[in-house]
C-alpha positions as CSV (number, residue, x, y, z in Angstrom):
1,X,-1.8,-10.8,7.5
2,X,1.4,-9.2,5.6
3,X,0.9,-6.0,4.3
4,X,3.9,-4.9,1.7
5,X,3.6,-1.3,1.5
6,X,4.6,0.5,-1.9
7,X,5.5,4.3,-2.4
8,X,7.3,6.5,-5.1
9,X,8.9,8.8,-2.9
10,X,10.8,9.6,0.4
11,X,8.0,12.2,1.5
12,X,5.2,9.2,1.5
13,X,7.5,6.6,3.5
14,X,7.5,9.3,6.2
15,X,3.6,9.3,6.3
16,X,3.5,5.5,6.4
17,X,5.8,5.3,8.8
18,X,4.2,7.8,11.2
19,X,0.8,5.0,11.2
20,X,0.4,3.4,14.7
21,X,1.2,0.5,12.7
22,X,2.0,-1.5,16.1
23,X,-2.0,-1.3,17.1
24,X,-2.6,-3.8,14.6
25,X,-0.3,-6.8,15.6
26,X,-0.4,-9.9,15.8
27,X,-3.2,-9.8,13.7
28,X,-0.9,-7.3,10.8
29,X,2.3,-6.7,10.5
30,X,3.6,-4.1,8.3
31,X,6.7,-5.9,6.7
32,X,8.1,-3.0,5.5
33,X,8.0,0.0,2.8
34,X,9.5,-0.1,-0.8
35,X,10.2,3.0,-2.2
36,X,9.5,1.7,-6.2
37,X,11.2,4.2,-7.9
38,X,14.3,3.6,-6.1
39,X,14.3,0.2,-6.6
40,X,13.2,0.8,-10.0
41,X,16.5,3.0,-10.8
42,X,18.4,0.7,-8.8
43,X,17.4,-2.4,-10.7
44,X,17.2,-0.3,-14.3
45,X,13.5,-1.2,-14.9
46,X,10.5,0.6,-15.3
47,X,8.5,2.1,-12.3
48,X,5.4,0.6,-12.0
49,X,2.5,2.6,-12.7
50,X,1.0,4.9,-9.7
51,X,-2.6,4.5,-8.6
52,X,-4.7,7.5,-8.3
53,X,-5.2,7.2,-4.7
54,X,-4.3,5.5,-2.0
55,X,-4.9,1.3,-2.3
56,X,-5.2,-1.6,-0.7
57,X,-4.7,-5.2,-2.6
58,X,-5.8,-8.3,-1.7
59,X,-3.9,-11.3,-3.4
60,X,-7.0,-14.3,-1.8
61,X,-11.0,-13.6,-1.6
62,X,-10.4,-15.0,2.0
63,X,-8.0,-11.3,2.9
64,X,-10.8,-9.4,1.0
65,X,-12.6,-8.4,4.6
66,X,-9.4,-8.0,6.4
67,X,-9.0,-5.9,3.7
68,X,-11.3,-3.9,3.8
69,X,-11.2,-3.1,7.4
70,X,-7.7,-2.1,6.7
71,X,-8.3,0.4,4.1
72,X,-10.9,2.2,6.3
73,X,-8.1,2.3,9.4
74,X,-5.5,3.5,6.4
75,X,-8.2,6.0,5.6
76,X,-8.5,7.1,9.8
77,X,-4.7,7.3,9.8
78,X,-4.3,9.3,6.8
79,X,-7.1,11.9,8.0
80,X,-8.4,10.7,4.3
81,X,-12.0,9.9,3.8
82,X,-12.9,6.1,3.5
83,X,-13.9,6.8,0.0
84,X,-10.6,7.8,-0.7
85,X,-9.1,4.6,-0.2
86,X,-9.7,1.5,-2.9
87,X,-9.8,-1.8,-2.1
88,X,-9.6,-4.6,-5.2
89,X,-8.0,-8.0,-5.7
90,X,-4.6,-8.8,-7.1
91,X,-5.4,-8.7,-11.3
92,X,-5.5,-11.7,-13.1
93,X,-2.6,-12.6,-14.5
94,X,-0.6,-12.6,-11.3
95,X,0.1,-14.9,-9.0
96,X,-0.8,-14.1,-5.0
97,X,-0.3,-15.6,-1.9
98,X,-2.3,-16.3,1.3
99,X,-2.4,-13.8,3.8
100,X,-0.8,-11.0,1.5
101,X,-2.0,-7.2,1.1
102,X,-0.5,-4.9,-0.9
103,X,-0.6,-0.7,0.4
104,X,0.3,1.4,-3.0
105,X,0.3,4.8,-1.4
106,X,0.5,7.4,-4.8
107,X,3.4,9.8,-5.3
108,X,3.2,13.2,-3.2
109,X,2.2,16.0,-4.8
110,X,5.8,17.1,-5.2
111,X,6.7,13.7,-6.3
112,X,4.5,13.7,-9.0
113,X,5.1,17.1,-10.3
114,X,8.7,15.5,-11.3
């Protein structure tokens, strides 16, 4: 599985980065993290809307478990409780591809204050 992780701001690549992101492969590779705003202002479009907390998207039902299990190892590595992390499918209306999880970590707190 390809995770793509997403963040609004410097401060969260640093916390994604510090994940033991290694322990997971060959099984997931991290395949990188966008810093949206950034390539938002970069590309002079809109930033995408920030989730709430912390979550995981699966674009097919067969990633769903995989998933799953990575949003409660997200949760370990983030010292966050597994409620804390959401897990849903790719909304309708896009297209997704096999073997692809999204990570859209929300804005720090001084991020979001902006």
């Amino acid at each position: 599985v390809r995770v793509f992780a997403h963040v609004f701001d410097e401060a969260s690549r640093g916390t994604l980065d510090a994940f033991a992101w290694n322990g997971l492969q060959p099984v997931v590779a991290l395949q990188g993290v966008e810093n949206v705003a950034m390539t938002a202002a970069a590309r002079g479009t809109r930033v995408p809307n920030a989730h709430p907390v912390t979550t995981l998207v699966w674009h097919q039902a067969d990633d769903a478990p995989c998933a799953r299990e990575l949003g409660r190892w997200v949760a370990r590595q983030a010292g966050l409780d597994a409620t804390q992390v959401r897990v849903r499918p790719l909304p309708k209306g896009f297209r997704g591809q096999r073997g692809v999880i999204e990570l859209w970590w929300p804005p720090s707190r001084d991020a979001a204050a902006r």
